[in-house]
C-alpha positions, 0 to 999 in steps of 0.5 A: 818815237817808240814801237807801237804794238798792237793791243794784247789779245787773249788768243785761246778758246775755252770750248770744251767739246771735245773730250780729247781736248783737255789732254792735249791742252794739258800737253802743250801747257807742260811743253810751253812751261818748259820751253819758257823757263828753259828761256829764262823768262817769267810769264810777264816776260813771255806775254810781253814778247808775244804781245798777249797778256800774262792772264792768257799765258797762265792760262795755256800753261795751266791747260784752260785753255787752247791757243790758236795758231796764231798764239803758237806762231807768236810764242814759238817766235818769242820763245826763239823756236819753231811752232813744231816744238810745241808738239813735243814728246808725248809720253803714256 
């Protein structure tokens, strides 16, 4: 018998209250592209890992949308990283 996952989930909000937001959804996107393609795995690859869908994966990426910390905890683990490593750098 297979393992049985639970059902992907968006996991992100789009609530775009908060004018510092978009640039640091936009942060985490970049960090998250490069913590993916540094691993080697497409965004399919990456959302099946994490249990979420490739959509939601896109959507991080490209700063759509901002992920819960549950979402973080699940891509650091599929990533083979820390949730930390998501804060990266950020440069001005």
């Amino acid at each position: 018998m297979g393992v049985v996952h639970p059902p992907r989930q968006r996991n992100c909000t789009t609530d775009h209250s908060d004018q510092q937001l978009p640039a640091l959804k936009s942060h985490f996107g970049k960090i998250m592209l490069r913590l993916r393609q540094s691993a080697k795995l497409t965004q399919r690859e990456l959302a099946d890992r994490a249990h979420l869908t490739q959509q939601a994966i896109s959507n991080l990426e490209t700063g759509r949308c901002e992920p819960t910390w549950g979402t973080v905890c699940r891509l650091a683990q599929a990533l083979n990283t820390e949730p930390t490593a998501f804060l990266g750098k950020q440069t001005k």
